[in-house]
N, CA, C and O atoms as a CHARMM CRD file, in Angstrom:
* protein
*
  320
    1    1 UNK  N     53.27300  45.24900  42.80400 PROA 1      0.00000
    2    1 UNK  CA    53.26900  43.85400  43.19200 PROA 1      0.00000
    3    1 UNK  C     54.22400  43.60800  44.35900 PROA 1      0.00000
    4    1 UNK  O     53.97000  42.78600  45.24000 PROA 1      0.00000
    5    2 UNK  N     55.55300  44.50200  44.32500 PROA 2      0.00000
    6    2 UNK  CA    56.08100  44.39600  45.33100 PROA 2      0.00000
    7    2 UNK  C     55.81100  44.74600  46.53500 PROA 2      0.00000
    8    2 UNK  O     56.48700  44.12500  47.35500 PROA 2      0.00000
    9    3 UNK  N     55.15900  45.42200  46.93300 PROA 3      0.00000
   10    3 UNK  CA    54.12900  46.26700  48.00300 PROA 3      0.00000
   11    3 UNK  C     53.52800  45.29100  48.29600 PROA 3      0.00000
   12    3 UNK  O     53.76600  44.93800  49.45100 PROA 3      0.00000
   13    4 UNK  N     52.67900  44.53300  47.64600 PROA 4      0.00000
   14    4 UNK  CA    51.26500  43.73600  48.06000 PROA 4      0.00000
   15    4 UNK  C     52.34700  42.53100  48.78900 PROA 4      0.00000
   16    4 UNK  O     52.12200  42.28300  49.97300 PROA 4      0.00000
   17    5 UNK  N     53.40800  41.85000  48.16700 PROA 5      0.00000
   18    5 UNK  CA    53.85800  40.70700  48.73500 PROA 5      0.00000
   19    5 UNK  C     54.79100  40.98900  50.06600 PROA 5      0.00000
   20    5 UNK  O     55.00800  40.18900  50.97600 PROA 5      0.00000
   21    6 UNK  N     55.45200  42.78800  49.89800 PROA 6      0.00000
   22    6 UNK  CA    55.90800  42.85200  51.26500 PROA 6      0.00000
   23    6 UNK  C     54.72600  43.18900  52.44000 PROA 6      0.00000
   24    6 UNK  O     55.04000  42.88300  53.59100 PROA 6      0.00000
   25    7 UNK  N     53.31400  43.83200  52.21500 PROA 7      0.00000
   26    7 UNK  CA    52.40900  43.85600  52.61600 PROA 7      0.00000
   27    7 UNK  C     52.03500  42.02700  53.53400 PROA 7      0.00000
   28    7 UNK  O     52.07800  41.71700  54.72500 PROA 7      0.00000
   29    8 UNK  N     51.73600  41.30100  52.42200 PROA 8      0.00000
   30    8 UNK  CA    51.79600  39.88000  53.28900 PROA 8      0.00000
   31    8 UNK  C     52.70000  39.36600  54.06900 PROA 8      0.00000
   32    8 UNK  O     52.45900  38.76800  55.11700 PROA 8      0.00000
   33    9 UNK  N     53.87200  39.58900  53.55800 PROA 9      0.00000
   34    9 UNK  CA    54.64000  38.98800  54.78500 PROA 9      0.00000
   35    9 UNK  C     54.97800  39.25600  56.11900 PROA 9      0.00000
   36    9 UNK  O     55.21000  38.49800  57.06200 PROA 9      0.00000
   37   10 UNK  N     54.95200  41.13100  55.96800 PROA 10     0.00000
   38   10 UNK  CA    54.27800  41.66600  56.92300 PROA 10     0.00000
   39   10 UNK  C     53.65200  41.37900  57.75200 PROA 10     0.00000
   40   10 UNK  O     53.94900  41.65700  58.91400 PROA 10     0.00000
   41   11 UNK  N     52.32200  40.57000  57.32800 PROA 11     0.00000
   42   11 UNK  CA    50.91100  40.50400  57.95300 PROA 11     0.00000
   43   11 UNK  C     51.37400  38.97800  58.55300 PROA 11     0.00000
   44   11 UNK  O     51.25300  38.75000  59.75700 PROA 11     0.00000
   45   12 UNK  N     51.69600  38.36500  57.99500 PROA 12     0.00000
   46   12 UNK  CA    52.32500  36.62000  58.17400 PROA 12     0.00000
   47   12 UNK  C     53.33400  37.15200  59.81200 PROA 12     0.00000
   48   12 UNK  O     52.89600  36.87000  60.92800 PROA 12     0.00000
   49   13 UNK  N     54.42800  37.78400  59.64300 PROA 13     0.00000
   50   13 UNK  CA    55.38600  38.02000  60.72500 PROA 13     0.00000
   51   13 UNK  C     54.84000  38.26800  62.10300 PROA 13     0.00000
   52   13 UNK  O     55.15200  37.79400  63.19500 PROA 13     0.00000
   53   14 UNK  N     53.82100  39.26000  61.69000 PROA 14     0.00000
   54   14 UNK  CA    52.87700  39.78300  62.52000 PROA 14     0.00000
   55   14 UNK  C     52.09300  39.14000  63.29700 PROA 14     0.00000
   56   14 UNK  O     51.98200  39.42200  64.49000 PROA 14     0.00000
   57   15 UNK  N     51.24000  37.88100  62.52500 PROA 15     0.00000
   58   15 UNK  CA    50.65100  37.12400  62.92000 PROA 15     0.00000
   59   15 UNK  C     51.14800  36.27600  64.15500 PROA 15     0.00000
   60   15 UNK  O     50.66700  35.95700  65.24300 PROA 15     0.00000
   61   16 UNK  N     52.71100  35.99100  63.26800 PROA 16     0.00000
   62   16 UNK  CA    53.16800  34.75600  64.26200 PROA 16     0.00000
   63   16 UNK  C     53.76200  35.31200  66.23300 PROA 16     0.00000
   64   16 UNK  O     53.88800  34.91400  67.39100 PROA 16     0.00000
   65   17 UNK  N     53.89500  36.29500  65.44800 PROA 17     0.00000
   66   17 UNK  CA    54.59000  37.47600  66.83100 PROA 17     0.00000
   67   17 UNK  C     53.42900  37.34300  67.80000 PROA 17     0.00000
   68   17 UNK  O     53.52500  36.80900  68.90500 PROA 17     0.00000
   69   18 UNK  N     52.13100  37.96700  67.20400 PROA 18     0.00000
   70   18 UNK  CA    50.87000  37.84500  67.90900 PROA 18     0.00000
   71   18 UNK  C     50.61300  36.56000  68.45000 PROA 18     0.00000
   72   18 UNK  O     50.22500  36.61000  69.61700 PROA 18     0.00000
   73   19 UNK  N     50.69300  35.62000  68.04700 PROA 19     0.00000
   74   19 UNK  CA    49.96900  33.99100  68.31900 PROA 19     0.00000
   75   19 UNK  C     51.60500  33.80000  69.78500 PROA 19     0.00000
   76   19 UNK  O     51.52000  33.89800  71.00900 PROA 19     0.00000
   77   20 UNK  N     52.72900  33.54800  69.00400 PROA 20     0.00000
   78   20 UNK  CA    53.67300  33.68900  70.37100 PROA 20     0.00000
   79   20 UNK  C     53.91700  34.30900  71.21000 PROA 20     0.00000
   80   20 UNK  O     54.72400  33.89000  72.03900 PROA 20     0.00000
   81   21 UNK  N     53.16900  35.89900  71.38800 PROA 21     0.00000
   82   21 UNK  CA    52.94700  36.81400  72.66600 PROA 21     0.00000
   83   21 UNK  C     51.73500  36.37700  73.57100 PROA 21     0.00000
   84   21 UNK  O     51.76300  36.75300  74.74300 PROA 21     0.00000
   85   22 UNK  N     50.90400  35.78200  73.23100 PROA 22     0.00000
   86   22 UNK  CA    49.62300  35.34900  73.35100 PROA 22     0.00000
   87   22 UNK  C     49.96900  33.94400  74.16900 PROA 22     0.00000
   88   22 UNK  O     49.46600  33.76100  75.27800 PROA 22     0.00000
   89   23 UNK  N     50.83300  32.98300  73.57900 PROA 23     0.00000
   90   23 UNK  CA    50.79200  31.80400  73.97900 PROA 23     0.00000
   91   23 UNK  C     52.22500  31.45400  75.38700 PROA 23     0.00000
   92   23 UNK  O     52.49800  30.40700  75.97300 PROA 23     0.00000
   93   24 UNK  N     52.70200  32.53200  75.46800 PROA 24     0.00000
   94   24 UNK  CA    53.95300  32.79700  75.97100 PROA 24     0.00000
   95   24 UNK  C     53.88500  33.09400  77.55400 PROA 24     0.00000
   96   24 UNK  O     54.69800  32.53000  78.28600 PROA 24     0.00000
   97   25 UNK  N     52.80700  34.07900  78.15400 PROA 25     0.00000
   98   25 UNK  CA    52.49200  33.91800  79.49800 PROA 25     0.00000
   99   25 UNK  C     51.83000  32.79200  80.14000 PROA 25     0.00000
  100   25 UNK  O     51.88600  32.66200  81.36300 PROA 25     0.00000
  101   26 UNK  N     50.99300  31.69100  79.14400 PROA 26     0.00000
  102   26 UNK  CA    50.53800  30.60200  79.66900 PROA 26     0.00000
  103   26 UNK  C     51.27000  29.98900  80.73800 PROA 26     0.00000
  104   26 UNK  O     50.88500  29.83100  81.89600 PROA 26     0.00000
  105   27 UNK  N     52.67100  29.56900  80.08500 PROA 27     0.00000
  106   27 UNK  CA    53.78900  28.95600  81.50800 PROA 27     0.00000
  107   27 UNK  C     53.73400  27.26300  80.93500 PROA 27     0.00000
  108   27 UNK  O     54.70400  26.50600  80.91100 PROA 27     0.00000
  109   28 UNK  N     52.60300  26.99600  80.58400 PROA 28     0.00000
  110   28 UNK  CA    52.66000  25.47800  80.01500 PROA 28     0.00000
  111   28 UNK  C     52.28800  25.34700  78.82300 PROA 28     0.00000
  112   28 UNK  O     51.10000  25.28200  78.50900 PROA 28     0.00000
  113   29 UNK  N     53.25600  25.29000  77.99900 PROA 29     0.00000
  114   29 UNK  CA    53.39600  25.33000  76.23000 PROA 29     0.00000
  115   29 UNK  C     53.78400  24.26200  75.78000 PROA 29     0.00000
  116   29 UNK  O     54.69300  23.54800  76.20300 PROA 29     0.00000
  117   30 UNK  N     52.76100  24.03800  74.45300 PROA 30     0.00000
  118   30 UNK  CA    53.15200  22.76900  73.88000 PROA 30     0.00000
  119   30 UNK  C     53.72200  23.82400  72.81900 PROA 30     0.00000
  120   30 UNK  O     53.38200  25.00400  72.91000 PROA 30     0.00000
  121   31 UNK  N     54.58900  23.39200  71.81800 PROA 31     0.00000
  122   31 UNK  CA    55.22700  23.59000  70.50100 PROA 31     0.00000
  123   31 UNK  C     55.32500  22.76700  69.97600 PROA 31     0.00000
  124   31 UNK  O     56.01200  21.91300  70.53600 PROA 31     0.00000
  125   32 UNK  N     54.68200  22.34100  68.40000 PROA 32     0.00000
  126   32 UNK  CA    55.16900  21.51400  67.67700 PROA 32     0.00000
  127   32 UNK  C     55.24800  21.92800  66.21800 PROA 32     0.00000
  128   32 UNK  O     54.78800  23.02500  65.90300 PROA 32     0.00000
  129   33 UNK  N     55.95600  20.90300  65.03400 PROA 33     0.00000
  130   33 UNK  CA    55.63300  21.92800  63.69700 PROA 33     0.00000
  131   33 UNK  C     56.97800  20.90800  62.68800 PROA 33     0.00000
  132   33 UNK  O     57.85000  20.06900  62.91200 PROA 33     0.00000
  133   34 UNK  N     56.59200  21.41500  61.91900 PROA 34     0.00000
  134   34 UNK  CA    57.36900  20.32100  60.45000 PROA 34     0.00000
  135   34 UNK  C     57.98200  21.36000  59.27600 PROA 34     0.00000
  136   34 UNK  O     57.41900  22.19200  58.56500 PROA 34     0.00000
  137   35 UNK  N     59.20600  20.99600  59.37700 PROA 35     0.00000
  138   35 UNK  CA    59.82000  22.23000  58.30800 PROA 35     0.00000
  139   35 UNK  C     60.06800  21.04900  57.16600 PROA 35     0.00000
  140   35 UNK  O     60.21200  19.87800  57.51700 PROA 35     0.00000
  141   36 UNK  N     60.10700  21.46500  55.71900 PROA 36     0.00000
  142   36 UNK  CA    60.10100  20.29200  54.67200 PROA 36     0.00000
  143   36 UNK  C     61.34600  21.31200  53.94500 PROA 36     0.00000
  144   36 UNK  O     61.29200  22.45900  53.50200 PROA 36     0.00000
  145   37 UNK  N     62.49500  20.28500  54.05500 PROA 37     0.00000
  146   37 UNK  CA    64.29100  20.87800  53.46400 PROA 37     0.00000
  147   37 UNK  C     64.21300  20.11700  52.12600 PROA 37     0.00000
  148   37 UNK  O     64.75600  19.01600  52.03200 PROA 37     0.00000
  149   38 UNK  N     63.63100  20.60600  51.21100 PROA 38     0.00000
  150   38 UNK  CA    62.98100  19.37200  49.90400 PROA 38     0.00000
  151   38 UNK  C     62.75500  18.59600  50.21600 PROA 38     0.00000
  152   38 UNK  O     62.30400  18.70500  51.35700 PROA 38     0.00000
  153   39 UNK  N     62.77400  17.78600  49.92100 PROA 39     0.00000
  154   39 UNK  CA    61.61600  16.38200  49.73000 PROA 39     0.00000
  155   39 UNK  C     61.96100  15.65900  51.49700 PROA 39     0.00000
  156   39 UNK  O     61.28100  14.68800  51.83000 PROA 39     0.00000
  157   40 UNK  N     62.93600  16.17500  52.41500 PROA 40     0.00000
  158   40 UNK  CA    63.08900  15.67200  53.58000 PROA 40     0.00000
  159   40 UNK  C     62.34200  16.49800  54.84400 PROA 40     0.00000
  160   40 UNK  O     62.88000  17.53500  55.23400 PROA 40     0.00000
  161   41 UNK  N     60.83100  15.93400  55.62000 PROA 41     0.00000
  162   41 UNK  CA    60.81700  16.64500  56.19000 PROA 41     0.00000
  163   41 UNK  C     61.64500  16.83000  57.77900 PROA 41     0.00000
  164   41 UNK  O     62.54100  16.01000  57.97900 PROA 41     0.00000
  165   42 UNK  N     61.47100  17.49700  58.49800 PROA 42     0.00000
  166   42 UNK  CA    61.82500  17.81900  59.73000 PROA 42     0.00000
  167   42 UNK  C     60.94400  18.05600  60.72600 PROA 42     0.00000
  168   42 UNK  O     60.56400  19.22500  60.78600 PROA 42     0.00000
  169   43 UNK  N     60.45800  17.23600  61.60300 PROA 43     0.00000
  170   43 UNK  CA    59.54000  17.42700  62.76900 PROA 43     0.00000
  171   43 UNK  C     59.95400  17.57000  63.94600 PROA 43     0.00000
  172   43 UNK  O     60.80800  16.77800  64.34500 PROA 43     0.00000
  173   44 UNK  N     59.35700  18.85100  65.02600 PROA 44     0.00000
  174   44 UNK  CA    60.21100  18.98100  65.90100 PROA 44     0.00000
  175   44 UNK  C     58.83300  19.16200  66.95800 PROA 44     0.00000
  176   44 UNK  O     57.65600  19.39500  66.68400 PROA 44     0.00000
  177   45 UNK  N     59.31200  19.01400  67.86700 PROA 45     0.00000
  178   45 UNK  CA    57.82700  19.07000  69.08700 PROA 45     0.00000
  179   45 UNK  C     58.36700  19.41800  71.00400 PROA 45     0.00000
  180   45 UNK  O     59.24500  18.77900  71.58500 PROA 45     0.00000
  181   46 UNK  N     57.65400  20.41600  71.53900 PROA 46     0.00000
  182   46 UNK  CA    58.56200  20.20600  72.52300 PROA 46     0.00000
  183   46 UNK  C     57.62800  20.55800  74.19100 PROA 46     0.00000
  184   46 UNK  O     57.44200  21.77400  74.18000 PROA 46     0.00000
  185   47 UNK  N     57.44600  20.37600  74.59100 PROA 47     0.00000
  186   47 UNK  CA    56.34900  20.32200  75.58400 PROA 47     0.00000
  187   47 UNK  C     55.40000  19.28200  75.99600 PROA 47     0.00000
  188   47 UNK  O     55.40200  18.17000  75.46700 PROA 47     0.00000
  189   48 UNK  N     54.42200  19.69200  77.12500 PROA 48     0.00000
  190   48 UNK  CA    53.48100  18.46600  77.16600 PROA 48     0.00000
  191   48 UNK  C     52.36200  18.62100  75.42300 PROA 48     0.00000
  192   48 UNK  O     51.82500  19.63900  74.98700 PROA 48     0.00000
  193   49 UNK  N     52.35900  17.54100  74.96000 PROA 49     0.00000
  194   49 UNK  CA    51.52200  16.89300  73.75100 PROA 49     0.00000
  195   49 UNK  C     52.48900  17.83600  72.93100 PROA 49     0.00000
  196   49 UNK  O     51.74500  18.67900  72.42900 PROA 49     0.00000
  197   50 UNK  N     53.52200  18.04100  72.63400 PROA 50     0.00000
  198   50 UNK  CA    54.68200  18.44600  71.29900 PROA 50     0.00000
  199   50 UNK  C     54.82900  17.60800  70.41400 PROA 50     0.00000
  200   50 UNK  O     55.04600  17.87500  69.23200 PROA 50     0.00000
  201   51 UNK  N     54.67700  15.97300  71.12400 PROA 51     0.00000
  202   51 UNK  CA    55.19500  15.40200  69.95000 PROA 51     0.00000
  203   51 UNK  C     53.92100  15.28200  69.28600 PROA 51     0.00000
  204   51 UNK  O     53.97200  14.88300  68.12200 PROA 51     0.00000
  205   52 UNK  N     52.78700  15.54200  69.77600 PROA 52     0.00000
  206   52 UNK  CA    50.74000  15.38900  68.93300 PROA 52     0.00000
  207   52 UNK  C     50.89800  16.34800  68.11100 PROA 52     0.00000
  208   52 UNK  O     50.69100  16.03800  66.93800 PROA 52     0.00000
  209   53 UNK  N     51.32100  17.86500  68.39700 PROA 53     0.00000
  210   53 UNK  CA    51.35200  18.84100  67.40800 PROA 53     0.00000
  211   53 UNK  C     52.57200  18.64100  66.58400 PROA 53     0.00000
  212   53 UNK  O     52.88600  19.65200  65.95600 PROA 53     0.00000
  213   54 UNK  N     53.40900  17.52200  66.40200 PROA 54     0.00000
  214   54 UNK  CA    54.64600  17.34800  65.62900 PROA 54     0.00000
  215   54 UNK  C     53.98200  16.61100  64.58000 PROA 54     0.00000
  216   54 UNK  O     53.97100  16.99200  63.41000 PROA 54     0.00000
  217   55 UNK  N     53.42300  15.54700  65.00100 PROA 55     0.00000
  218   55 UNK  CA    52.96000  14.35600  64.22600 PROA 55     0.00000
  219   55 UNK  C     51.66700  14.96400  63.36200 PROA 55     0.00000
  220   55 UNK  O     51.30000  14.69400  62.21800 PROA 55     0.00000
  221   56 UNK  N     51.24200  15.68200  64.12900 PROA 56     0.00000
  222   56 UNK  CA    49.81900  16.67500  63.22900 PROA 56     0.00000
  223   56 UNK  C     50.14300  17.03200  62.19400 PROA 56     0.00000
  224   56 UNK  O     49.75700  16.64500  61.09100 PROA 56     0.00000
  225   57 UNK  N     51.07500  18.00300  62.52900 PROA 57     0.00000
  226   57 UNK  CA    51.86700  19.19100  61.57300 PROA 57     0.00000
  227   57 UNK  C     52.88300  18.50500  60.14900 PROA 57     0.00000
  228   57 UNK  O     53.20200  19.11800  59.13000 PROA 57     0.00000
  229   58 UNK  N     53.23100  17.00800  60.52900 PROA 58     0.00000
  230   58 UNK  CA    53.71300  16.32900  59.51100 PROA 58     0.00000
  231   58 UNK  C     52.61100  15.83000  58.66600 PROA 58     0.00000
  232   58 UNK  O     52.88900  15.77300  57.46800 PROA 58     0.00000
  233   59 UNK  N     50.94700  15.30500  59.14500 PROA 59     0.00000
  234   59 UNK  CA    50.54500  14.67600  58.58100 PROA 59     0.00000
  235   59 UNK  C     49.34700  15.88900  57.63000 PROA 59     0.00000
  236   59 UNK  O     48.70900  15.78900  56.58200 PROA 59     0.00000
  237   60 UNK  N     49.51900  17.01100  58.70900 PROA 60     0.00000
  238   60 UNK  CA    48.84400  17.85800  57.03900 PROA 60     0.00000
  239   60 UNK  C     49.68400  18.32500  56.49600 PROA 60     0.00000
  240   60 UNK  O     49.21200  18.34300  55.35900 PROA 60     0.00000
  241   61 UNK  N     50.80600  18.82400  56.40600 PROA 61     0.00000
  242   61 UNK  CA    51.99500  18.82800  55.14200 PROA 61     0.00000
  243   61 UNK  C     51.74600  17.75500  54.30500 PROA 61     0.00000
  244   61 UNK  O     51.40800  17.93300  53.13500 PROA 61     0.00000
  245   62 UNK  N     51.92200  16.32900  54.94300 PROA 62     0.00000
  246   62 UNK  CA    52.21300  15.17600  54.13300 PROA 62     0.00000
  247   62 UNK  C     50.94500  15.70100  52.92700 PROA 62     0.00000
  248   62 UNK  O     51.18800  16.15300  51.80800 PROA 62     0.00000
  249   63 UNK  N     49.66200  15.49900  53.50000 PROA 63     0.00000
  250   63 UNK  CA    48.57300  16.07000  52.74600 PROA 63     0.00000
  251   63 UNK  C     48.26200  16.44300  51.87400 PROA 63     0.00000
  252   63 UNK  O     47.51100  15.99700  51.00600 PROA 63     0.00000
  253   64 UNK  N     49.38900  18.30900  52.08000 PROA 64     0.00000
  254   64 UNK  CA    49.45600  18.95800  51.68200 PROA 64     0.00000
  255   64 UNK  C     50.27900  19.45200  50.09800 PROA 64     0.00000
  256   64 UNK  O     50.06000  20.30100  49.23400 PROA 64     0.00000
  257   65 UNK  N     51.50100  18.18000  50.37700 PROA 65     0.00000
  258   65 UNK  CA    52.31200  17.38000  49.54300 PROA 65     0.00000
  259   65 UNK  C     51.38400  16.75200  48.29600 PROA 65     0.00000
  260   65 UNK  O     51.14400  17.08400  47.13500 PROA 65     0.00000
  261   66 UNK  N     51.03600  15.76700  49.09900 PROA 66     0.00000
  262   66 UNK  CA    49.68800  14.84300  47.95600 PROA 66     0.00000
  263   66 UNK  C     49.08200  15.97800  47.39000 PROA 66     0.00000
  264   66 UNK  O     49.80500  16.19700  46.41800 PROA 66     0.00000
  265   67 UNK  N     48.48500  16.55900  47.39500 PROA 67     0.00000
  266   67 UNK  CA    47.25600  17.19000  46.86200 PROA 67     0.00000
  267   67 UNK  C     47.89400  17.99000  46.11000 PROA 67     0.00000
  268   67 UNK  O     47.49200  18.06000  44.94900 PROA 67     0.00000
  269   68 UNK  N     48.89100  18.70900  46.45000 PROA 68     0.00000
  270   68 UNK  CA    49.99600  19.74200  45.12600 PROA 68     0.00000
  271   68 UNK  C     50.38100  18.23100  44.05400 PROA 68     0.00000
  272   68 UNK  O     50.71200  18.52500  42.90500 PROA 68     0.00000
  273   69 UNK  N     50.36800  17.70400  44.17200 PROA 69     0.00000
  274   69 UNK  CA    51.83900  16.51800  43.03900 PROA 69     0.00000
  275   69 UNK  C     50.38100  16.38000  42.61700 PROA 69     0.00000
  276   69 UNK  O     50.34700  16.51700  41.39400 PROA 69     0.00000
  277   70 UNK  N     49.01000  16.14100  43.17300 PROA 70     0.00000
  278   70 UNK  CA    47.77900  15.41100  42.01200 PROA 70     0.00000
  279   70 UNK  C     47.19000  16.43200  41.14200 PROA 70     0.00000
  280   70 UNK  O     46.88600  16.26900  39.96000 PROA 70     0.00000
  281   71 UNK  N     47.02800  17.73100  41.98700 PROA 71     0.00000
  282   71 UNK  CA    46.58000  19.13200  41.12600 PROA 71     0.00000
  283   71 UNK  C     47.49200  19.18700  40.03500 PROA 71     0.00000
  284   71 UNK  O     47.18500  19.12300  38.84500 PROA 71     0.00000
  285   72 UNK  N     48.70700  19.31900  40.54600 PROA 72     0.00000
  286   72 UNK  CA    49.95500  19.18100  39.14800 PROA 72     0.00000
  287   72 UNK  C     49.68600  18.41600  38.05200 PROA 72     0.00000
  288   72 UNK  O     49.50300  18.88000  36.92600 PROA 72     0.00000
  289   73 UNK  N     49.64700  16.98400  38.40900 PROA 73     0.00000
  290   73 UNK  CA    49.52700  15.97000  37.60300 PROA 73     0.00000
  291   73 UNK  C     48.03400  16.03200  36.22700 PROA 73     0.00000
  292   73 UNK  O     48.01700  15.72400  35.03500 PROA 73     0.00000
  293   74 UNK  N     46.98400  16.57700  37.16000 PROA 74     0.00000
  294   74 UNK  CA    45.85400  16.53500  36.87400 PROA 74     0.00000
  295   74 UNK  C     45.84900  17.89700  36.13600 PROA 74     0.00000
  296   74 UNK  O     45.50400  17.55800  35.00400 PROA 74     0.00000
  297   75 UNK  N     46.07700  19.59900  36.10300 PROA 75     0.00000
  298   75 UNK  CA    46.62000  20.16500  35.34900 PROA 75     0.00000
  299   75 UNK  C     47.35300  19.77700  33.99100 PROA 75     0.00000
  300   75 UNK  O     46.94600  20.04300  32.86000 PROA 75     0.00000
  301   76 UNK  N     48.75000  18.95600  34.39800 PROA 76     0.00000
  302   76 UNK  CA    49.33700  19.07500  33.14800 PROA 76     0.00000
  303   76 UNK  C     48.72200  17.66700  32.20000 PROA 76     0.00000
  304   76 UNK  O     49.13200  17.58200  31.04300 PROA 76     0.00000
  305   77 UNK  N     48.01700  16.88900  32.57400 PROA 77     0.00000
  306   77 UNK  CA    47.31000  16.15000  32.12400 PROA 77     0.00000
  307   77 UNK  C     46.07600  16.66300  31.58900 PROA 77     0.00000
  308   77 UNK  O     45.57500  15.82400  30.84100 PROA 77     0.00000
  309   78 UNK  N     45.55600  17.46100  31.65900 PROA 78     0.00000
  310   78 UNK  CA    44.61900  18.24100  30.80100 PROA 78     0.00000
  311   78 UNK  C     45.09900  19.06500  29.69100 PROA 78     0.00000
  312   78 UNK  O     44.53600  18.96900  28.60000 PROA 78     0.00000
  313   79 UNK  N     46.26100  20.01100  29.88800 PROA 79     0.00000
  314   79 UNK  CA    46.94400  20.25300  28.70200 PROA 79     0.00000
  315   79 UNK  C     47.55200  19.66900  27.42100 PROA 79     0.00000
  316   79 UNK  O     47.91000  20.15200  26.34600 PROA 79     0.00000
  317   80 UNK  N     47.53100  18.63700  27.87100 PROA 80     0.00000
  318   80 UNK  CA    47.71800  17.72100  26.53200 PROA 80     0.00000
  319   80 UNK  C     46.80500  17.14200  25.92300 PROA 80     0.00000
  320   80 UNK  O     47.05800  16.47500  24.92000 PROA 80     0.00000
């Protein structure tokens, strides 16, 4: 099991290396993206349209948020 999950993260690191070698000779880069420090998120954006991929990136987290707390809810509400 430990293999398979250092296997993914692997593949995750990899990914992101690839997508920022890729996006890096362009010369005109947008960056944007939402880190969530518990329940506070953090949106950061930095280029032309950074703050579109900031506000994106918060509103499918936000989403992403909802839909975990209703699966939860809706789970442990069936167990009883």
């Amino acid at each position: 099991m430990k293999r398979l999950m250092a296997a993914g993260m692997l593949a995750m690191l990899l990914g992101f290396a690839l997508l920022f070698a890729a996006a890096a000779p362009a010369g005109n880069v947008a960056v944007g993206g939402v880190v969530f420090v518990g329940p506070f998120p953090i949106v950061f954006g930095a280029g032309p349209g950074g703050w579109a991929l900031g506000v994106g990136s918060a509103i499918v987290g936000a989403i992403a948020v909802a839909l975990l707390i209703v699966w939860s809810w809706h789970g442990w509400r069936r167990q009883s």
